[in-house]
C-alpha positions as CSV (number, residue, x, y, z in Angstrom):
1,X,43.6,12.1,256.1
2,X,46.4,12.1,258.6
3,X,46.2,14.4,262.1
4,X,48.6,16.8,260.6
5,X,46.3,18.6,258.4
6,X,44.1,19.2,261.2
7,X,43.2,22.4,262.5
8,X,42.6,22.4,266.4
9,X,44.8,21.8,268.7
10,X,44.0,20.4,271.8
11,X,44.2,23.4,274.0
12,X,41.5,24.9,271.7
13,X,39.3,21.9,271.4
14,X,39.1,21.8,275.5
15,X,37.6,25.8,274.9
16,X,35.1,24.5,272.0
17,X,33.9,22.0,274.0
18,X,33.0,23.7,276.9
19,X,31.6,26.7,274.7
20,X,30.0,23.4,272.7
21,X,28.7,21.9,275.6
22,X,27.1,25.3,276.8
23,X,25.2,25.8,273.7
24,X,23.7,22.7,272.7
25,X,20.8,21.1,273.9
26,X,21.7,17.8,275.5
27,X,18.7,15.8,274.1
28,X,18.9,13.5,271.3
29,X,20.5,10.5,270.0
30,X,24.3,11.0,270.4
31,X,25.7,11.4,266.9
32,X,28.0,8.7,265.3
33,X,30.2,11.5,264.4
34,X,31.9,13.1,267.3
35,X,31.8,17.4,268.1
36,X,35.6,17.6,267.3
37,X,35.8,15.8,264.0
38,X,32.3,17.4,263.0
39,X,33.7,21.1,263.6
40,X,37.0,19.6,262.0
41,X,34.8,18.9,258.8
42,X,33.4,22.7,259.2
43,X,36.5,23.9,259.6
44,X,38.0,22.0,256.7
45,X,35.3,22.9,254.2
46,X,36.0,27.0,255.1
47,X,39.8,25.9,254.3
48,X,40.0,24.1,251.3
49,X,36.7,25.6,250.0
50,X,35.3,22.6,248.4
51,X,31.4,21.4,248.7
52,X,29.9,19.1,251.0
53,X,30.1,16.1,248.2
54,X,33.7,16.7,248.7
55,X,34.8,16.5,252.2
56,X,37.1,13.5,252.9
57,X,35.7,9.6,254.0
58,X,37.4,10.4,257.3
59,X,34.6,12.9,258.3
60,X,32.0,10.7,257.4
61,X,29.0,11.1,255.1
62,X,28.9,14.4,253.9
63,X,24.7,14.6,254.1
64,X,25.3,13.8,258.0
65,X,27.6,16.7,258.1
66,X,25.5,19.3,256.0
67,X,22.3,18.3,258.0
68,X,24.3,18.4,261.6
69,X,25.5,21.9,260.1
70,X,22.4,23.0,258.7
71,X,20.5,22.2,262.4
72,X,23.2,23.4,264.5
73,X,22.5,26.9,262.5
74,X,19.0,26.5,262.9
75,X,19.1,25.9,266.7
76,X,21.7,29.0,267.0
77,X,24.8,27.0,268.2
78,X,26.7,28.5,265.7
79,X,25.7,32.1,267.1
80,X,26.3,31.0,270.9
81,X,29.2,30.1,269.8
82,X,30.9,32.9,268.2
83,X,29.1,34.7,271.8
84,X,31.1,32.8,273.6
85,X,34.2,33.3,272.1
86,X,34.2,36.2,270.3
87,X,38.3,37.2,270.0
88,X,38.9,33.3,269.2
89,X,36.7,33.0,266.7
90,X,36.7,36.3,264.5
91,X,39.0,34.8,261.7
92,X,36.8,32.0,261.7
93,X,33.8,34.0,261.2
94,X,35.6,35.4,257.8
95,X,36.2,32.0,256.6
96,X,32.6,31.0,256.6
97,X,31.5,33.6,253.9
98,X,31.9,31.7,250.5
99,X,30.6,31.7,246.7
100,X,27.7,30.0,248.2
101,X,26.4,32.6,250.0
102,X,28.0,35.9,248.6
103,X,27.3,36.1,244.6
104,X,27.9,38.9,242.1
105,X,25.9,39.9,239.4
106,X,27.1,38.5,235.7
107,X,27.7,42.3,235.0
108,X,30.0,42.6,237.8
109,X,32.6,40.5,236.3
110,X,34.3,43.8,235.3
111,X,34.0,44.3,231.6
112,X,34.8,47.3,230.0
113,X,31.6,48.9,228.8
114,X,30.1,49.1,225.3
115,X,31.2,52.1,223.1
116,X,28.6,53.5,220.5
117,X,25.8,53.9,222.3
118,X,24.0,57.6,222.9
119,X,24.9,59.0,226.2
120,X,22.2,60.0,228.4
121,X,20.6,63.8,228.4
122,X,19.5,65.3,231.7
123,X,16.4,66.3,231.5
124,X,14.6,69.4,231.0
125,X,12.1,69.4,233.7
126,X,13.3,70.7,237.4
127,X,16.7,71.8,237.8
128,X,17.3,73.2,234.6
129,X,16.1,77.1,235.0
């Protein structure tokens, strides 16, 4: 993948990574995959709107991205993140609500409904003197 489909810039990498930086723990094993790329991957899945299997070589193994995801969720970088920058960040928080986690019913799909059946009769209890 070449830099020009990329989404930050460097101006707004240097105020992720000090919002970054803030909100993680510094403990650990440092990853083989580094901050920028990782939230590039992020970033890039909410774009194209593809599934983890999917995200391009140059990011690295998908499972290492889904797992570094999942446990930056879990630890609440994510949400010390958006804290952080709040008025940065707000389109980005629309782009992270997909089919995975938003689902309508089968019966939702819009279908007209069926003709022929009895139509309902109020009933003759309370309310009706």
């Amino acid at each position: 993948m070449d830099d020009d489909r990329l989404m930050l810039d460097d101006a707004t990498w240097a105020r992720l990574r000090r919002a970054i930086a803030a909100a993680k723990a510094p403990a650990g094993a440092p990853p083989s995959l580094a901050d920028r790329d990782f939230v590039e991957a992020v970033l890039y899945r909410a774009r194209a709107g593809c599934p983890w299997r999917d995200l391009p070589a140059r990011f690295g193994p998908w499972g290492a991205v889904y797992q570094r995801f999942r446990r930056w969720e879990r630890t609440g970088v994510w949400l010390a993140l958006f804290a952080a920058l709040p008025a940065d960040l707000a389109a980005v928080a629309e782009l992270c609500v997909d089919s995975t986690v938003v689902r309508a019913h089968q019966h939702a799909a819009g279908a007209p409904k069926k003709r022929g059946a009895r139509p309902r009769r109020g009933s003759g209890g309370a309310g009706a003197a």
